[in-house]
C-alpha positions in Angstrom: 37.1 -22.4 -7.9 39.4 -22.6 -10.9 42.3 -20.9 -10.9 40.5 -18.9 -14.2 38.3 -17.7 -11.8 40.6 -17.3 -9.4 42.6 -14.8 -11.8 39.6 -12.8 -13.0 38.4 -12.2 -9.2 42.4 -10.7 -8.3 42.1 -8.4 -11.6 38.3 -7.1 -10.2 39.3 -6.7 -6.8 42.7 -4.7 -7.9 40.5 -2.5 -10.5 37.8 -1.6 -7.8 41.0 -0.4 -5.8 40.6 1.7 -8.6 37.0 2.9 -8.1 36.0 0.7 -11.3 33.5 -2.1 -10.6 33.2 -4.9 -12.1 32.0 -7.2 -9.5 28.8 -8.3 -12.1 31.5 -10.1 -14.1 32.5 -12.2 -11.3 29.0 -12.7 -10.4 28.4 -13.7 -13.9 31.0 -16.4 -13.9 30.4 -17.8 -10.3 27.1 -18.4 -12.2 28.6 -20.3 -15.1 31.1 -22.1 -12.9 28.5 -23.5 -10.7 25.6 -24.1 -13.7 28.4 -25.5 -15.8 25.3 -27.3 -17.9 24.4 -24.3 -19.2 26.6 -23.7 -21.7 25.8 -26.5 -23.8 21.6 -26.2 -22.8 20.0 -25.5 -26.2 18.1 -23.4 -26.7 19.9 -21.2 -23.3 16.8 -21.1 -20.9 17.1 -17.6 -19.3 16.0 -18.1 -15.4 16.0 -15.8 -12.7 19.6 -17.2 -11.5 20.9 -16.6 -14.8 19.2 -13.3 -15.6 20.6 -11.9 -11.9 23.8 -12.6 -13.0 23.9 -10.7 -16.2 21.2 -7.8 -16.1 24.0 -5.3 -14.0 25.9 -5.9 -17.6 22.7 -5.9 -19.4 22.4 -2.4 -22.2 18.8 -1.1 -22.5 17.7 -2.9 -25.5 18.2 -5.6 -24.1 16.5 -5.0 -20.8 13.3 -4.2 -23.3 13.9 -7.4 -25.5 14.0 -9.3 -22.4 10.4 -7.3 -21.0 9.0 -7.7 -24.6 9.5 -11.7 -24.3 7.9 -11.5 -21.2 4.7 -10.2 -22.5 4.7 -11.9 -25.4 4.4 -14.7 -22.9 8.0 -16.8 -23.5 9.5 -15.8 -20.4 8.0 -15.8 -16.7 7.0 -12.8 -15.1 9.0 -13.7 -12.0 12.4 -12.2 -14.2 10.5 -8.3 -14.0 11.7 -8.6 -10.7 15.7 -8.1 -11.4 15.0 -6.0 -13.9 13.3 -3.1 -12.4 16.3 -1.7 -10.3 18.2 -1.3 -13.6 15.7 -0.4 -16.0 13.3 2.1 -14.0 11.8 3.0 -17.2 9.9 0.2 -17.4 8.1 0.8 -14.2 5.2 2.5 -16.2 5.0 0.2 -19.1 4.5 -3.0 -16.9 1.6 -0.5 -15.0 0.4 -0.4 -17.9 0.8 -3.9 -19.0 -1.2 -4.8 -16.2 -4.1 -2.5 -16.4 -4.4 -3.8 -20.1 -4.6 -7.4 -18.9 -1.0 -8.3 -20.6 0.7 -8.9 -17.1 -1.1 -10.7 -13.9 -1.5 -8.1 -11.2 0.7 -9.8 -9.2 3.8 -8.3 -10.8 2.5 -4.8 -9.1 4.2 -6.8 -5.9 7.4 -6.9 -7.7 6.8 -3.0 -8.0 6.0 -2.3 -4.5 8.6 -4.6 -3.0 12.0 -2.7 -4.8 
């Protein structure tokens, strides 16, 4: 790890001494730090790895820009999955996604399995 790294992990540990987490920062960045290729990939290919990272830091309209790429058919399915435990809201629109035919009926798994 760098010692950037290193430096942002002290400062999160001491501010969730604190009761203030920010633990999805770190996550964030042991993302980048080991997908270092990323940051010049372009356009940035949002995959499940990457979206894991960010969605705890993710506000709502982006959650639902994120879901409306994903019916619209640029984005995989698959990244409903680590969505759904921070935007519960979208639990009846993908229902109804899939009973209109927009989403396979697969994703009702994802549903099922949080």
């Amino acid at each position: 790890m760098t010692q950037d790294l290193n430096s942002l992990i002290k400062v999160v540990d001491a501010l969730k001494e604190q009761d203030i987490d920010l633990s999805a920062v770190v996550s964030f960045a042991e993302y980048i730090s080991a997908h270092p290729e990323k940051a010049d990939e372009k356009p940035l290919k949002l995959d499940i790895g990457l979206l894991e990272a960010i969605v705890p830091m993710l506000q709502n309209n982006s959650i639902v820009a994120i879901f409306a790429r994903i019916l619209d058919g640029e984005l995989p399915s698959e990244l409903i999955k680590p969505l759904i435990p921070y935007a519960p809201y979208l639990v009846s629109q993908i229902e109804s996604a899939v009973l209109l035919g927009a989403l396979e009926k697969d994703v009702l798994l994802l549903l099922r399995k949080n």
